[in-house]
C-alpha positions as CSV (number, residue, x, y, z in Angstrom):
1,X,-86.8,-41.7,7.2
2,X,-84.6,-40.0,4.4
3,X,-83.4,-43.4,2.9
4,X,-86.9,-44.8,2.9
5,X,-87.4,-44.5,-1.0
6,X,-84.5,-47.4,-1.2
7,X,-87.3,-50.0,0.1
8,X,-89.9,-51.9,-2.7
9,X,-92.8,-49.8,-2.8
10,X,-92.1,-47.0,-1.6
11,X,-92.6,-43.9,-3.7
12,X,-89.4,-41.9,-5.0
13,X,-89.2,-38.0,-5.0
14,X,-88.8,-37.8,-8.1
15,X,-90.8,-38.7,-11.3
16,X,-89.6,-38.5,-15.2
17,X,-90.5,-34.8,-16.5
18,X,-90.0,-33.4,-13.4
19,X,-88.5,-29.9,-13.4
20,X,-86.4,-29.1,-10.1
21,X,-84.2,-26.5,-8.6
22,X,-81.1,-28.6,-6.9
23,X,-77.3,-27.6,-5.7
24,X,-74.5,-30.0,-6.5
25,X,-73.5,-31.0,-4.0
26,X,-70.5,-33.3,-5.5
27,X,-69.0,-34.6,-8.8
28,X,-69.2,-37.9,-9.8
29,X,-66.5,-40.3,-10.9
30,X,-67.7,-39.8,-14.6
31,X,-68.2,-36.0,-14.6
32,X,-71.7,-35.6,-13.6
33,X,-72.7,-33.2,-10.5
34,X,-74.4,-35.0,-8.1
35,X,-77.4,-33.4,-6.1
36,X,-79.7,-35.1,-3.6
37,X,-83.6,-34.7,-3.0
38,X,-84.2,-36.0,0.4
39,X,-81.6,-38.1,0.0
40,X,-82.1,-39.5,-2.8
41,X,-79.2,-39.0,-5.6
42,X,-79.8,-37.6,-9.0
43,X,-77.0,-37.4,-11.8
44,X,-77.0,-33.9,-13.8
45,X,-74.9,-34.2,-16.6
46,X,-72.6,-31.6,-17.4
47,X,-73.2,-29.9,-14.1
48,X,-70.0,-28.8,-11.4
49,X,-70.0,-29.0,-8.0
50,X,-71.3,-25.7,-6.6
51,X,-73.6,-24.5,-9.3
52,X,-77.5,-23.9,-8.8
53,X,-79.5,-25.1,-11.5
54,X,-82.8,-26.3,-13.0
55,X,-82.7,-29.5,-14.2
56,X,-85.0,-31.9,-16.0
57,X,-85.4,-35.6,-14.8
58,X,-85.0,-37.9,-17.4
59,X,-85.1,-41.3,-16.1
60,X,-85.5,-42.7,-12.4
61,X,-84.0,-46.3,-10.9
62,X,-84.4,-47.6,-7.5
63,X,-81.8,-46.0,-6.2
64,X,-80.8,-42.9,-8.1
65,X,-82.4,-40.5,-10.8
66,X,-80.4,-39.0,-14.1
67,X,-81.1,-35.3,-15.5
68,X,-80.3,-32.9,-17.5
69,X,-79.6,-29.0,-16.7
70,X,-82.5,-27.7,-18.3
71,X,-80.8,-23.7,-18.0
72,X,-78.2,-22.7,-15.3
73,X,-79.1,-20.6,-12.6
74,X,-76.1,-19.5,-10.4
75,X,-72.1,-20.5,-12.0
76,X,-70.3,-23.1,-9.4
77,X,-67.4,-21.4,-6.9
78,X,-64.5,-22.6,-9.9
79,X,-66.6,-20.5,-12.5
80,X,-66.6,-17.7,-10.9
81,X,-62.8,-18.1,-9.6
82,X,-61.9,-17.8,-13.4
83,X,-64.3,-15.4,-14.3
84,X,-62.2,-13.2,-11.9
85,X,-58.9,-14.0,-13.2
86,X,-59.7,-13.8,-17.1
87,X,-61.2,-10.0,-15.4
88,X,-57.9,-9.4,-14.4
89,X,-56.0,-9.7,-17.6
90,X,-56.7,-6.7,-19.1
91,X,-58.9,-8.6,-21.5
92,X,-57.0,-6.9,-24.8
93,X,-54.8,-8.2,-27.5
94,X,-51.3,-9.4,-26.8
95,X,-48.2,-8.7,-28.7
């Protein structure tokens, strides 16, 4: 059962210190990327939706886990959309 971790008891898959790879999958109202381990939600801070990234857990509720990007792996689809454009500038001085 994927929501199973909600009910008293049960043991989340997550713990604090823990090191995992994750997508976000979403951003959340505040900024944050929002991934899921079965299921259960983890806020990265400072992460966009798209990007592949090692993050660090740094505390875990009932519900939901916060972490950190401990170093990017892959850029999110938007980065790499303006990567290309600021590529096709020229990249030299104006004026």
């Amino acid at each position: 059962m994927e929501e199973s971790h909600k009910k008293y008891g049960v043991p989340k898959p997550v713990s604090v210190g823990d090191t995992l790879k994750v997508k976000i999958e979403s951003q959340g109202g505040q900024g944050d990327g929002i991934a899921k381990i079965d299921g259960f939600i983890i806020f990265v801070k400072g992460a966009k939706k798209g990007e592949e990234c090692t993050v660090k857990i740094n505390d875990v509720k009932r519900t939901y886990a916060v972490a950190e990007k401990s170093s990017p792996n892959q850029p999110s689809e938007e980065e790499k959309e303006m990567d290309e454009e600021v590529e096709g500038t020229g990249g030299g001085p104006s004026g």
